[in-house]
N, CA and C atoms as a LAMMPS dump frame, in Angstrom:
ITEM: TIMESTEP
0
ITEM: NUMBER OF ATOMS
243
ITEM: BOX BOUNDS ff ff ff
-5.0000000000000000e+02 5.0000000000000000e+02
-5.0000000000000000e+02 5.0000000000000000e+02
-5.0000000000000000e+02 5.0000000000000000e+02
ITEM: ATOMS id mol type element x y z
1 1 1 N 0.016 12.952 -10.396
2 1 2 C -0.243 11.71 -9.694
3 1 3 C -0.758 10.674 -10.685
4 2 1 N -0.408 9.087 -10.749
5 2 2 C -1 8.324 -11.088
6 2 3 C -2.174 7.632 -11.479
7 3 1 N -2.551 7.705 -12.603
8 3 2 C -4.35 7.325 -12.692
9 3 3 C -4.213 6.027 -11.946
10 4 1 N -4.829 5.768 -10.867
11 4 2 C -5.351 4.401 -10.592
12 4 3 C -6.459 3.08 -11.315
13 5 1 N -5.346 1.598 -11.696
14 5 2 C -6.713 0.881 -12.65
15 5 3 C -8.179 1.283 -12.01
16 6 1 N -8.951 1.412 -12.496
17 6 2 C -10.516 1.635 -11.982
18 6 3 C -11.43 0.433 -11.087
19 7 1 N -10.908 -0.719 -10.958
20 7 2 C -11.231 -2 -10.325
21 7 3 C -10.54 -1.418 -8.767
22 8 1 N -9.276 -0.833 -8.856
23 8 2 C -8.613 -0.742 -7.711
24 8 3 C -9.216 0.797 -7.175
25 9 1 N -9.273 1.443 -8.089
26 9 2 C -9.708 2.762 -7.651
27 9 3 C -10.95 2.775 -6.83
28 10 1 N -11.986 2.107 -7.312
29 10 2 C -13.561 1.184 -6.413
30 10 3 C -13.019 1.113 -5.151
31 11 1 N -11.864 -0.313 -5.425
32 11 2 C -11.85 -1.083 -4.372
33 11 3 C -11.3 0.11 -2.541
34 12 1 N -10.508 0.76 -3.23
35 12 2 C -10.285 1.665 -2.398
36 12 3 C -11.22 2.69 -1.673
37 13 1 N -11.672 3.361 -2.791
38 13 2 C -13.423 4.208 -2.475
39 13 3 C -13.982 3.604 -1.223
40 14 1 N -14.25 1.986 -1.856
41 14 2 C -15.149 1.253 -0.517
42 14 3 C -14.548 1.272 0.447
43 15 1 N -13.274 1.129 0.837
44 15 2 C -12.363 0.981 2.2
45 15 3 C -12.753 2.41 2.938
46 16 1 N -12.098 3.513 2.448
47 16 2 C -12.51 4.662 2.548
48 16 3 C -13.814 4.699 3.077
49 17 1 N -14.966 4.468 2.711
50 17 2 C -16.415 4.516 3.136
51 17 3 C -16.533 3.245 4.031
52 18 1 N -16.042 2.444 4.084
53 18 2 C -16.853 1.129 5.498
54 18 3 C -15.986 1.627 5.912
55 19 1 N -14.163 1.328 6.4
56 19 2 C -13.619 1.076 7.121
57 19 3 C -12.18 2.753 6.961
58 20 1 N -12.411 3.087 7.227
59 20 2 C -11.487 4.586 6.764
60 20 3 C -10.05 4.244 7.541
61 21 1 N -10.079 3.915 8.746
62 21 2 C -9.343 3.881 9.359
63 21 3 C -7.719 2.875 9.195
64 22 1 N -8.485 2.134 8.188
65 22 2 C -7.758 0.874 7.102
66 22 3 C -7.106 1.249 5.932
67 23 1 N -7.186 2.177 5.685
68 23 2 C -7.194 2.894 4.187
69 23 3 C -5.661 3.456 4.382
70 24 1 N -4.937 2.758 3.313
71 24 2 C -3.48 3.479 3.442
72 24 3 C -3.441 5.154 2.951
73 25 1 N -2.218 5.361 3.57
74 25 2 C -1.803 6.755 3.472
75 25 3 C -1.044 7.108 1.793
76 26 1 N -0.307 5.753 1.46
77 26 2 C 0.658 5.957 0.519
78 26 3 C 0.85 4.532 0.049
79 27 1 N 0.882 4.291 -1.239
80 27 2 C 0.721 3.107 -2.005
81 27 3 C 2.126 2.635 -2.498
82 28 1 N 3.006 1.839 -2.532
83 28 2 C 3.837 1.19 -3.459
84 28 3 C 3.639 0.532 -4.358
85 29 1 N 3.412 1.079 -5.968
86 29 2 C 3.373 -0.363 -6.844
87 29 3 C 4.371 -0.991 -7.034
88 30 1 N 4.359 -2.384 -7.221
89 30 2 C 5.532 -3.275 -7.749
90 30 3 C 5.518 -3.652 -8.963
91 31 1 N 6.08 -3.75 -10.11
92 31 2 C 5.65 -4.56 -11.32
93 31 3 C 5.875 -6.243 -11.492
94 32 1 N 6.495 -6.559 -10.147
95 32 2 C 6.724 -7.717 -10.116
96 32 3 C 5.981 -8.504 -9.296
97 33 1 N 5.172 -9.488 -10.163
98 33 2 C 4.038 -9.85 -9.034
99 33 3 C 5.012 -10.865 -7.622
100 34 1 N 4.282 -10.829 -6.585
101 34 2 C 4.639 -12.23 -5.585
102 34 3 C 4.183 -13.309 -5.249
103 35 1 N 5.285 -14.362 -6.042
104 35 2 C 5.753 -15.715 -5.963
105 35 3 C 6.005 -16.293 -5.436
106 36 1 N 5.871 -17.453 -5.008
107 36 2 C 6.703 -18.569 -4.717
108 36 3 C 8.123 -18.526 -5.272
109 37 1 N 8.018 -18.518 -7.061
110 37 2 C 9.262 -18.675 -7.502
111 37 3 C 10.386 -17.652 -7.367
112 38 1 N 9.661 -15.94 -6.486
113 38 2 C 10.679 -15.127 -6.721
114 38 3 C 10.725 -15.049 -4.903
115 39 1 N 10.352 -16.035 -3.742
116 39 2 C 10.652 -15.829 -2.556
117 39 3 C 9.71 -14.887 -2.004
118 40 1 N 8.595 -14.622 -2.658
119 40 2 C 7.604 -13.735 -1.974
120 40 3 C 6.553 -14.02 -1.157
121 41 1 N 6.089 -15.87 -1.378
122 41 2 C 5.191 -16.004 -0.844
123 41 3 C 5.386 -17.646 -0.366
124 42 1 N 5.285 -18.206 0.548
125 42 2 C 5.237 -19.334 1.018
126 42 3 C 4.865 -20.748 0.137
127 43 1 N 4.896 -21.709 0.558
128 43 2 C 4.088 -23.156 0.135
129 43 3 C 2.408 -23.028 -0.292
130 44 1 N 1.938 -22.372 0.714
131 44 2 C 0.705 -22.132 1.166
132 44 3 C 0.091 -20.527 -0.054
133 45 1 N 1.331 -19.692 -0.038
134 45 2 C 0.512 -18.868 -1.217
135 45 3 C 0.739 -17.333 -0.329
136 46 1 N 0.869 -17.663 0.895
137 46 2 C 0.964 -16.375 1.815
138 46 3 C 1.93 -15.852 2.065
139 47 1 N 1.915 -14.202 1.756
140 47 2 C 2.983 -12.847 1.284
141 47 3 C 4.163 -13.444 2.786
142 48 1 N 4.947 -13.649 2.296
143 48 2 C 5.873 -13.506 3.263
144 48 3 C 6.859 -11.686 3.915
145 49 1 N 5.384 -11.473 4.351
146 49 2 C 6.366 -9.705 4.542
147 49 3 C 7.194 -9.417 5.143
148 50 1 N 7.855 -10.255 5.868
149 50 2 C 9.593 -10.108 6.087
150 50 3 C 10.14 -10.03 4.641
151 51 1 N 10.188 -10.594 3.889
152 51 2 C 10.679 -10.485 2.754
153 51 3 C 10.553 -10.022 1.418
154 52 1 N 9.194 -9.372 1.733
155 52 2 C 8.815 -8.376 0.543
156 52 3 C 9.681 -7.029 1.096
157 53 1 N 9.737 -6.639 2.612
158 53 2 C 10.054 -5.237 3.704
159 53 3 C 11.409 -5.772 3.215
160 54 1 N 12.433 -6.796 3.466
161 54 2 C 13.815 -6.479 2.528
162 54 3 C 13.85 -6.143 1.426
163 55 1 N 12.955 -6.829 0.189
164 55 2 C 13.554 -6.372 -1.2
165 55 3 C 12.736 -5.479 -1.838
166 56 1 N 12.185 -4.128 -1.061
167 56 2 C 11.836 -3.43 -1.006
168 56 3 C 11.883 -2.021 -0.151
169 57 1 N 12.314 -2.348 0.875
170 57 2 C 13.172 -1.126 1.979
171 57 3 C 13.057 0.19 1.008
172 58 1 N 14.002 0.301 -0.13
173 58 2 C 14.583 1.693 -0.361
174 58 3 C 12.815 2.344 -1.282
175 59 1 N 12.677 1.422 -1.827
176 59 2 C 10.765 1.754 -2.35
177 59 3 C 9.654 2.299 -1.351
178 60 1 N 9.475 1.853 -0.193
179 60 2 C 9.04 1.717 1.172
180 60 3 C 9.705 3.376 1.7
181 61 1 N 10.868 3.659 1.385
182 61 2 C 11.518 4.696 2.004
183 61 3 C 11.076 5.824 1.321
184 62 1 N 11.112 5.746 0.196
185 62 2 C 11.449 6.629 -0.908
186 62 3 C 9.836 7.144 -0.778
187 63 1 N 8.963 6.744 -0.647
188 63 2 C 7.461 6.727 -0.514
189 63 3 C 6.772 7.621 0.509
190 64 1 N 7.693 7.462 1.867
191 64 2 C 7.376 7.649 3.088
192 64 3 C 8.858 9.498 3.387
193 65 1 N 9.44 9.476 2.157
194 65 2 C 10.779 10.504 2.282
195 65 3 C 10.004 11.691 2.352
196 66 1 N 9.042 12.182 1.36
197 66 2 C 7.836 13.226 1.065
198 66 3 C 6.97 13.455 2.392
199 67 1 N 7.209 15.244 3.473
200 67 2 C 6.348 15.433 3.973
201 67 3 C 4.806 14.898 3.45
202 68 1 N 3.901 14.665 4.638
203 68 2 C 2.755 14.354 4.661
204 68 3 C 2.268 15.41 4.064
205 69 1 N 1.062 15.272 2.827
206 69 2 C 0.256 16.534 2.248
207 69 3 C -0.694 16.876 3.61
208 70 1 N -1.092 17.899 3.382
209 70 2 C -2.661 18.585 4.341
210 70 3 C -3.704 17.531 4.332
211 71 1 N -3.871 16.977 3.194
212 71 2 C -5.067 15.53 3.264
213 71 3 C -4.316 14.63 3.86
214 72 1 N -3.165 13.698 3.484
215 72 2 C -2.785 12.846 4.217
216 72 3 C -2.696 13.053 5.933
217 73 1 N -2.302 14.556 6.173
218 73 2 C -2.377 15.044 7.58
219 73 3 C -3.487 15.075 8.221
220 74 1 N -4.642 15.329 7.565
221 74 2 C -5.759 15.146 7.775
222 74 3 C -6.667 14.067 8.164
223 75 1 N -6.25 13.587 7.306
224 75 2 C -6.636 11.844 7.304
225 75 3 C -6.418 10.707 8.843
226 76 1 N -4.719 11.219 8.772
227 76 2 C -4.283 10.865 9.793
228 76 3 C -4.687 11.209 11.278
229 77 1 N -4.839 12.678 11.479
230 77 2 C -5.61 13.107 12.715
231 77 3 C -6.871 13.058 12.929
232 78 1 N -7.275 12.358 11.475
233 78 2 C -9.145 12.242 11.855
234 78 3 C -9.276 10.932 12.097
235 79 1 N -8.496 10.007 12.047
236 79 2 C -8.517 8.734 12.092
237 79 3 C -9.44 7.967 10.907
238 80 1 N -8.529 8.814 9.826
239 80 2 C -9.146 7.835 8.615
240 80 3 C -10.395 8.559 7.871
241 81 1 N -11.409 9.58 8.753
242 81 2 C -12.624 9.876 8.296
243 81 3 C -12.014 11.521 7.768
């Protein structure tokens, strides 16, 4: 598995501990940040996720293709805790 940057690795920890129930199951990185200039994000600056969920579908799939582990199963039936 992926070392996570350590700023993000925190940031997650904390979700996990206030809000668990918020806390994704399964992560997609992109290397391409979202733009304006590449149709990712509006006038205003905000993710347009209709259009990240198209040019991303088979990433999104490919993520979600892998039975759930025993923790992710876990996770899920505990509601996060």
């Amino acid at each position: 598995m992926q070392q996570l940057p350590c700023r993000l690795s925190r940031a997650l920890k904390l979700l996990l501990l206030h809000r668990p129930h918020e806390a994704p199951l399964r992560v997609v990185f992109i290397d391409e940040p979202f733009t304006q200039a590449n149709g990712m994000r509006n006038a205003n600056f905000k993710l347009l996720w209709t259009k990240v969920e198209e040019t991303y579908t088979d990433e999104i799939k490919k993520a979600f293709a892998e039975p759930l582990t025993a923790e992710e199963t876990h996770r899920l039936e505990s509601g996060g805790h």
